[in-house]
C-alpha positions in Angstrom: -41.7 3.9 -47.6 -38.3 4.3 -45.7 -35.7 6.1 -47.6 -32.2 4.2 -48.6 -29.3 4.4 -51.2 -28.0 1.8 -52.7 -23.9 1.1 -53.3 -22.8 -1.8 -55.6 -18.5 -2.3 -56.7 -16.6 -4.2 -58.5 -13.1 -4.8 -58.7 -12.0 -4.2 -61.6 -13.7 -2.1 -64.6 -12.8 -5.0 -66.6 -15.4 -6.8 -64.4 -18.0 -4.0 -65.2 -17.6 -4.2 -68.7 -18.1 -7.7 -69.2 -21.0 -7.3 -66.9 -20.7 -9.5 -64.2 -21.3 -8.5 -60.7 -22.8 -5.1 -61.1 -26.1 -6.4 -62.1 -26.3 -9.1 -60.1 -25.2 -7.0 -56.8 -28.1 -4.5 -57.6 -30.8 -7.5 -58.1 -29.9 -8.5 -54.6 -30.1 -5.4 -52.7 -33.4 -4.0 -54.6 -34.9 -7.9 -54.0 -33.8 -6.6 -50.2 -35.4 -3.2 -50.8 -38.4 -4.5 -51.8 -38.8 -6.9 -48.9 -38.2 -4.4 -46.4 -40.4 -1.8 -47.5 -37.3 0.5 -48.6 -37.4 3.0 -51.3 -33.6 3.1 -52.6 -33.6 6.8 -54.0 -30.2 6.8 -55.7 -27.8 4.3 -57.0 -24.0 4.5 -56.4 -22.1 2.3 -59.1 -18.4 2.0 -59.0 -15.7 -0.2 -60.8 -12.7 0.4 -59.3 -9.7 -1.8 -57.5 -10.2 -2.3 -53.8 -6.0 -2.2 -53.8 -6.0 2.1 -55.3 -7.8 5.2 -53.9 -9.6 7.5 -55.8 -13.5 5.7 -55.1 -15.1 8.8 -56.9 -18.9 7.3 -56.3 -18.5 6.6 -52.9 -17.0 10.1 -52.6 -20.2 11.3 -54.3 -22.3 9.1 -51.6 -21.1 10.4 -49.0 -21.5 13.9 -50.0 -25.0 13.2 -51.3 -26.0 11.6 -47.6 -24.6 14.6 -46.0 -27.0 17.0 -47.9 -29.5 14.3 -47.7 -30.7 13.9 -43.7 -34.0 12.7 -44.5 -32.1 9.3 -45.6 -31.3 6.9 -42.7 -30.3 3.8 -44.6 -27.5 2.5 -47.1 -27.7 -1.2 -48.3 -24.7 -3.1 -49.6 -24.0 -6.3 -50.7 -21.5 -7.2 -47.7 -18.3 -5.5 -46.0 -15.8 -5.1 -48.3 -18.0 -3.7 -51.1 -18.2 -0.4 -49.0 -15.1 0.0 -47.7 -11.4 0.0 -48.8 -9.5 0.7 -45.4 -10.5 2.0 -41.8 -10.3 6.0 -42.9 -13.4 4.9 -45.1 -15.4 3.7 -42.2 -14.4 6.5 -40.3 -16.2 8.5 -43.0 -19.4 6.4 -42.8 -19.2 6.2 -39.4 -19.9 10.2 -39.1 -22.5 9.8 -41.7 -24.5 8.3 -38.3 -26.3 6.2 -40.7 -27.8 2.2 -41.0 -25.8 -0.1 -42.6 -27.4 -3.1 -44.3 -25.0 -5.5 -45.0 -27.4 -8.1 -47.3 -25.2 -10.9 -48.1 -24.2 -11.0 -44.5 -27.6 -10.6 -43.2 -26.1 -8.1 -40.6 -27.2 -4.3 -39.6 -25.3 -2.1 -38.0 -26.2 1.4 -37.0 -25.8 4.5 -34.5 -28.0 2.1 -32.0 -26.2 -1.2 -32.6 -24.4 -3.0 -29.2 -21.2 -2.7 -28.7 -20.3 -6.2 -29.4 -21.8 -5.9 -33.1 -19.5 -2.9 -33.5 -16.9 -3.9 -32.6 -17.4 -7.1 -34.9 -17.8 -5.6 -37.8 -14.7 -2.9 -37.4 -13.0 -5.9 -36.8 -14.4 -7.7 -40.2 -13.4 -4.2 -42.1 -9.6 -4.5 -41.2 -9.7 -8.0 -41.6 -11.4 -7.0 -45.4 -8.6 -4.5 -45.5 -5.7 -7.3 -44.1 -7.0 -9.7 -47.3 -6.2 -7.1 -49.7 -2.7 -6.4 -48.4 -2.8 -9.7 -48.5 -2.7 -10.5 -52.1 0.7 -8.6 -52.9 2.5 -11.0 -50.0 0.8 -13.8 -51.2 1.4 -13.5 -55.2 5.0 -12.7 -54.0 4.9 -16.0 -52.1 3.6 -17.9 -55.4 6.7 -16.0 -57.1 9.0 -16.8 -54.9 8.5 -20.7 -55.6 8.7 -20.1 -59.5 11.8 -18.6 -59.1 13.2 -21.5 -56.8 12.0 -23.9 -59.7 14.1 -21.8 -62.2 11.1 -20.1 -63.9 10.7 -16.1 -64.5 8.1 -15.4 -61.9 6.7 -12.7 -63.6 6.1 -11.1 -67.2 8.1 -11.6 -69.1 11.2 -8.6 -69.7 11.4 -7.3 -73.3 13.5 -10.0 -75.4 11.5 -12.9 -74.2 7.7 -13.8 -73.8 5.7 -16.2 -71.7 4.8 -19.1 -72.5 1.5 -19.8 -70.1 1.6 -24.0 -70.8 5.2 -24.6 -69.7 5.4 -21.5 -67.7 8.9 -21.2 -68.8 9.8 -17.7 -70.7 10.7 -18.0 -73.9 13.1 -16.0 -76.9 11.2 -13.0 -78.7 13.3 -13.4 -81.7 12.2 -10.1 -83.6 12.9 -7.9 -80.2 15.6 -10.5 -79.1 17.9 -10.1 -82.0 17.7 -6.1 -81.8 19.1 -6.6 -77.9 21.7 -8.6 -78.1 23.3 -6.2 -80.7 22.6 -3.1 -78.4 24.8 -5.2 -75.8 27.3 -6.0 -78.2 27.7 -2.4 -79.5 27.9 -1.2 -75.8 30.0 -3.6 -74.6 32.2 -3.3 -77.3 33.0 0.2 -76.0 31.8 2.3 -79.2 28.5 3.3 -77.9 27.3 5.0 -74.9 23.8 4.3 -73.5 22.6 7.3 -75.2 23.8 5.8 -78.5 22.6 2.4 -78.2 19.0 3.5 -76.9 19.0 5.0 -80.3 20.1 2.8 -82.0 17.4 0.6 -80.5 14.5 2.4 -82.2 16.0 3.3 -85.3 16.4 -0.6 -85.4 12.2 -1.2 -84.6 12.4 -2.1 -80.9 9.4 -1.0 -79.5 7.5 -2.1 -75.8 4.6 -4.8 -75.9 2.7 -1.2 -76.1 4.2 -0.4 -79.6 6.1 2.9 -77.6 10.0 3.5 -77.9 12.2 1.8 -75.1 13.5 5.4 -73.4 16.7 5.2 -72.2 16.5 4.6 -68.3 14.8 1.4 -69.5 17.9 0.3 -71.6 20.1 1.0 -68.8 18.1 -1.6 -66.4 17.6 -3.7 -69.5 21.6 -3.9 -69.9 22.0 -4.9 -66.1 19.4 -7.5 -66.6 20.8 -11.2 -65.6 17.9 -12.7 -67.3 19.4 -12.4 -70.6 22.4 -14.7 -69.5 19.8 -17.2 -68.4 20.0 -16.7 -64.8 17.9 -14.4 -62.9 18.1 -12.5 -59.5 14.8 -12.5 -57.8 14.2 -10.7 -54.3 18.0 -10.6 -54.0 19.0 -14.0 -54.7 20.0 -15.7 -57.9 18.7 -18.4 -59.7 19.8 -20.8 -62.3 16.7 -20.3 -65.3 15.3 -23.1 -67.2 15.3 -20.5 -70.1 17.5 -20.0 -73.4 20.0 -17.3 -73.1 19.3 -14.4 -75.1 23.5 -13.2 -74.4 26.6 -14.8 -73.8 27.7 -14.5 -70.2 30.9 -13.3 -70.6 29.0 -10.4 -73.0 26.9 -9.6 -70.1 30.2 -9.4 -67.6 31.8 -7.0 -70.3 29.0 -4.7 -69.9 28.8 -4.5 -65.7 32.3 -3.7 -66.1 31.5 -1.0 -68.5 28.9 0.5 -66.6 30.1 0.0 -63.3 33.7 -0.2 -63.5 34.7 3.4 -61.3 32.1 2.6 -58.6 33.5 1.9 -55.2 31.8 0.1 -52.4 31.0 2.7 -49.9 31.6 1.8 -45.9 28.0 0.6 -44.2 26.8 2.7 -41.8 26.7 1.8 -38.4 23.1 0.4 -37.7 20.5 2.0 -34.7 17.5 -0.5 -34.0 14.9 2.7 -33.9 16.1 4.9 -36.5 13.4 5.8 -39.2 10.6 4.8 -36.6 10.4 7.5 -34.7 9.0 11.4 -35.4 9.5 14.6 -33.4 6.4 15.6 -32.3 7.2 19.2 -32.1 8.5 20.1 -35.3 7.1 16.5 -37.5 11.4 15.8 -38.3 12.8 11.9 -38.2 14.6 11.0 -35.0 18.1 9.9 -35.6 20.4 8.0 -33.1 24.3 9.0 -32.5 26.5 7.7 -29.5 27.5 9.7 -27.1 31.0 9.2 -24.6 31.7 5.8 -26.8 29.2 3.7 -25.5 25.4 5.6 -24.9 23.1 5.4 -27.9 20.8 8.2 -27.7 18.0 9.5 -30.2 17.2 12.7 -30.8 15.6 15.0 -33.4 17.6 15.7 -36.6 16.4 19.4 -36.7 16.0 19.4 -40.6 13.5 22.2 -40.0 15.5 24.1 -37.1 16.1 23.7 -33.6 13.0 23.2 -32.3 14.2 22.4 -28.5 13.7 18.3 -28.6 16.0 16.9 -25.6 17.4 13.7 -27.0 16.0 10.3 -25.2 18.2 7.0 -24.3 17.9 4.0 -26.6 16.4 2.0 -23.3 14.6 4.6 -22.1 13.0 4.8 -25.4 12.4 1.1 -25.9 10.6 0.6 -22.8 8.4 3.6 -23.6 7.5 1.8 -27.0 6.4 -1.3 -25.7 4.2 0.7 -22.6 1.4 0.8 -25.6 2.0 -3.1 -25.6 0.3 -3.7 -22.3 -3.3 -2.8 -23.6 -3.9 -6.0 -25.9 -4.2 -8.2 -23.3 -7.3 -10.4 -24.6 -8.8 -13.0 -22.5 -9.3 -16.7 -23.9 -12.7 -15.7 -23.6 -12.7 -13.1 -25.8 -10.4 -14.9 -28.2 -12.7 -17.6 -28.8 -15.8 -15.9 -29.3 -13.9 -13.3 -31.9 -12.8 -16.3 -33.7 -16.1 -17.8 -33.8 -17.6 -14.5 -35.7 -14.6 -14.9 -38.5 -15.6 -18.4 -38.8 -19.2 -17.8 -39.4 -18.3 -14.6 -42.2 -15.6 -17.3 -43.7 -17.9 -19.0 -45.8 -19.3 -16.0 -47.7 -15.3 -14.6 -48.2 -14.1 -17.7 -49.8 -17.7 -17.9 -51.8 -16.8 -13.8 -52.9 -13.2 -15.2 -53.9 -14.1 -18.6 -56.0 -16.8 -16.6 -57.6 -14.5 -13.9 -58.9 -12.1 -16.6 -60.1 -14.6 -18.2 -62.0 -15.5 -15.0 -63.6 -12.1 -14.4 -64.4 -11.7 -17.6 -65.8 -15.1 -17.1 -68.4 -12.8 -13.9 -69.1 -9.9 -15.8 -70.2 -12.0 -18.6 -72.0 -14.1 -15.7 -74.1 -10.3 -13.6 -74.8 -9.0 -17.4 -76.0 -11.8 -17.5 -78.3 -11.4 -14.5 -79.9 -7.9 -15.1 -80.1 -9.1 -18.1 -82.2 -11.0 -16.9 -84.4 -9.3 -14.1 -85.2 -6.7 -16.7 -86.4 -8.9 -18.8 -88.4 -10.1 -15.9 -90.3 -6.7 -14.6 -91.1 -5.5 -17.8 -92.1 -9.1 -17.4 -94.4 -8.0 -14.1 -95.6 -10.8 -12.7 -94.0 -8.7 -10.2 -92.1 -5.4 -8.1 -93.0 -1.8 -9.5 -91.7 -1.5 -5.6 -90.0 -5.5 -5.8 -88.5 -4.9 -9.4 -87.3 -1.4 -8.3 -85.8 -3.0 -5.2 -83.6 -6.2 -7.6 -82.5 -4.0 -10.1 -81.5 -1.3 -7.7 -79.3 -5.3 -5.9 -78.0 -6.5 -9.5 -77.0 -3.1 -11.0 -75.5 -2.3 -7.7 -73.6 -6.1 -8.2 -72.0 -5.4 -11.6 -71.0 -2.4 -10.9 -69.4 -4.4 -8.7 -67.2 -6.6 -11.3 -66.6 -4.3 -14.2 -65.6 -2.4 -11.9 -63.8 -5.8 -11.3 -61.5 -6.3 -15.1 -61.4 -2.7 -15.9 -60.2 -3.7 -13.0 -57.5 -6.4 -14.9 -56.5 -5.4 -18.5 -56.9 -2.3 -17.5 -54.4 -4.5 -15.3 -52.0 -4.4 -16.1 -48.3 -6.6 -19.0 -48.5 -7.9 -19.2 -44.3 -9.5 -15.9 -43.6 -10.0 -17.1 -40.0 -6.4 -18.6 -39.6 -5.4 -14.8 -40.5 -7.3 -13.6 -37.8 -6.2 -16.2 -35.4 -2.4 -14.8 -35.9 -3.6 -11.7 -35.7 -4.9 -12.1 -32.3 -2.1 -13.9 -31.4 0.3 -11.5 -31.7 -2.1 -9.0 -29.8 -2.3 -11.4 -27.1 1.6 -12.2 -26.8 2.5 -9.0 -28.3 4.0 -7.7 -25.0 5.3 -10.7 -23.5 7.1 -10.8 -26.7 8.6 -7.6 -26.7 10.3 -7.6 -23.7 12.2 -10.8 -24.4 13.2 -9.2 -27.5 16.5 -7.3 -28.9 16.2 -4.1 -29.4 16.0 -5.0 -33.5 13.4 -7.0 -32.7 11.8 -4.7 -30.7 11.9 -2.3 -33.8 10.3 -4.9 -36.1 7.1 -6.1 -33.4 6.6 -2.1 -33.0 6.4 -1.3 -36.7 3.9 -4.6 -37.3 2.2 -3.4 -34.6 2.0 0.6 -34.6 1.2 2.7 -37.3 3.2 6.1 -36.0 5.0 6.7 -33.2 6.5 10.4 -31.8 8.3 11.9 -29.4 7.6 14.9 -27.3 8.7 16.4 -24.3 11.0 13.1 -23.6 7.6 11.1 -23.7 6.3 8.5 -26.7 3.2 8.1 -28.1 2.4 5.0 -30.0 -0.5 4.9 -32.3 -1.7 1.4 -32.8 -2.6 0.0 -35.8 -6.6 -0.3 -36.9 -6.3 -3.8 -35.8 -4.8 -4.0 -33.1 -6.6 -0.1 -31.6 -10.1 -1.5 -32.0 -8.8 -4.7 -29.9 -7.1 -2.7 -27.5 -10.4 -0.4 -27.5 -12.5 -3.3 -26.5 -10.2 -4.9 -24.0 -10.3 -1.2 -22.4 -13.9 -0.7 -22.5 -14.5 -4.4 -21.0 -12.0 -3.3 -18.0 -14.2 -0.4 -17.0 -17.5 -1.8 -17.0 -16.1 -4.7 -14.4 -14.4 -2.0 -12.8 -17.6 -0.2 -12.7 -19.1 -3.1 -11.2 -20.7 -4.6 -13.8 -22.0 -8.1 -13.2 -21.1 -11.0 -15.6 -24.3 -10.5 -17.2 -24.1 -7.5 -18.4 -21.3 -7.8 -19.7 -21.7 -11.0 -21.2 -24.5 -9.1 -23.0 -22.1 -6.2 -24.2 -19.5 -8.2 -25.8 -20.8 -11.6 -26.1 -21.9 -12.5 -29.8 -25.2 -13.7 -30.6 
């Protein structure tokens, strides 16, 4: 029989130990195994987040394949089980192994066209875009609690949140404990210091049952929530929540804390500062203006003078937007890239409803605890301090999980209309540039490049995984017609199916 591993994830160790789709990933790939005459000598089993490093199974995969030669094959469930970003294909890549992607009924190896590579590095980032995804798109959900005068997120210490109304509301035991600490340091007869102690002689403790340090009472006594208003990604909201503080207490404090501070005069502002490096000595390059009116960037020399000549602002922003040139994708091309992320869209959104539906049996099974955990303390079966911890244990957990479920439930919900603006911006990325200010330009090049240098008064801009493996292709494409391929052949290359 032919020789395989076998890698199965999960997103969360929460997931593993409620036993969900560990079990079920392995069933499918040794059902696979089976039918395909493979012999899957080892097991890789991991539960970790897709959004942190630190994959310590697929690290021990990768070193066990490299010792291993006499193993050709590694089945998965589908793409975004295996990897977390590009650097981990990269890895696999060198492994010069067989990829079976089951779920996806795809297999890609050292021998695999062009075309079906190309498709599934592009499926990796796009795996890799969904992920980054979440964080903008949980902000976004945030964002519109905030505008209908709801805390948008836990709740700060003093309040707690109340998941029917979804409105915050006072933690009276906590609450009464803060409003002193503002009064005694508003009142001028306590320092920060003072009232942090004064704090935990007084029982305030975090949701975690650990003393509130002192940096945390220093944000906690700038907080506008407590007045009932709220700033929220710099703007300020009126809340639909009780005031914990006066607002004339709160202003008291600010003045306290902030009274000797003095606005300091804004720097002048350089479009390209902070996104370029020296690529001699690895330094930032900073911008000054020379004779009044020139803006020129040069090295900052942190590390010594390391001989960089400086570079004019339009010299340099032409230079950036050179790299531009290479992402010019046909309609063609376009079309039949969109028509792979259309046929892999079904199985995404299928990956996504079904771990909101395990989430949600997570949240039904906590609520039932919670339940009868209640009854039985109401039944003197349980202690007042025992029902107390449980009930913190359980509510903390849930927290967790709803927090997941908002994730998901404000996820990017069209994988392939993602793509599409993806390939969008490649396509126009150029034409865009040059019609740009030189802010602008900044902002398209830092979208679209992940590290840029200077050397020898010449840039080099590295693309972005995206936007590389389309440029790639577009290159590759250009030198087999230029190489006289016929329509054919390369129809054959690139073309899907």
């Amino acid at each position: 029989m032919k020789k395989a591993v076998g890698y199965v994830r999960v997103s969360s160790k929460e997931q593993r130990d409620e036993g969900y789709s560990l079990p079920a990933q392995r069933k499918l790939l040794e059902e696979y195994a089976k039918r395909e005459g493979f012999e899957v000598v080892e097991w890789f089993e991991e539960a970790e987040t897709a959004k942190k490093a630190g994959r310590g199974e697929f690290g021990r995969m990768v070193k066990f394949l490299r010792s291993r030669k006499d193993i050709r094959d590694i089945l998965v469930e589908k793409t975004d089980r295996l990897y977390r970003n590009f650097a981990d294909l990269v890895k696999v890549d060198e492994l010069g192994r067989v990829l079976h992607f089951v779920k996806e009924a795809q297999v890609i190896g050292p021998d695999s066209r062009s075309s079906e590579k190309f498709m599934h590095n592009i499926k990796v980032v796009m795996a890799k875009n969904y992920i980054d995804n979440l964080s903008e798109e949980t902000r976004k959900g945030m964002t519109e609690k905030a505008e209908q005068g709801l805390w948008p997120s836990f709740a700060p210490l003093g309040y707690l949140n109340d998941r029917e109304s979804g409105k915050i509301t006072i933690d009276w035991p906590r609450a009464v404990i803060i409003r002193r600490m503002f009064e005694e340091y508003a009142g001028g007869r306590k320092s920060i210091r003072e009232v942090t102690a004064l704090g935990a002689d007084a029982g305030l403790r975090t949701r975690k049952g650990k003393r509130v340090v002192m940096s945390a009472v220093a944000k906690m006594l700038q907080n506008l929530v407590y007045t009932g208003t709220f700033r929220w990604n710099g703007r300020r909201y009126e809340g639909k929540h009780e005031p914990l503080i006066p607002f004339s207490l709160f202003e008291r404090t600010q003045e306290l804390m902030h009274g000797k501070a003095r606005p300091r005069p804004q720097a002048r502002q350089f479009a390209f500062r902070g996104l370029v490096r020296c690529g001699t000595c690895g330094c930032l390059v900073t911008a000054e203006i020379k004779k009044g009116r020139y803006t020129y960037y040069r090295c900052t020399h942190s590390r010594g003078n390391c001989g960089e000549k400086p570079i004019r602002e339009e010299e340099l922003a032409r230079q950036l937007g050179e790299p531009l040139k290479r992402l010019r994708i046909t309609d063609e091309r376009m079309e039949w890239i969109l028509e792979a992320l259309r046929s892999s869209h079904g199985d995404e959104m299928a990956y996504r409803e079904n771990a909101r539906r395990e989430l949600e049996s997570q949240r039904k099974a906590l609520q039932g605890k919670m339940d009868q955990l209640y009854e039985d303390k109401l039944a003197g079966a349980v202690s007042t301090s025992f029902w107390q911890r449980k009930q913190a244990e359980y509510s903390r957990q849930q927290d967790h999980v709803l927090s997941m479920l908002e994730e998901h439930t404000h996820a990017d919900r069209n994988y392939v209309e993602t793509g599409t603006r993806i390939l969008e911006l490649a396509k126009r990325a150029y034409s865009l540039y040059i019609d740009q200010t030189p802010d602008e330009q900044s902002k398209l090049v830092s979208i679209i490049a992940s590290n840029c240098t200077l050397q020898g008064g010449k840039v080099n801009v590295e693309l972005r995984e995206v936007f590389r493996i389309l440029a790639d292709g577009v290159a590759e494409e250009a030198e087999m017609r230029a190489g006289g391929a016929s329509e054919k052949v390369i129809e054959k290359n690139w073309l899907p199916g």
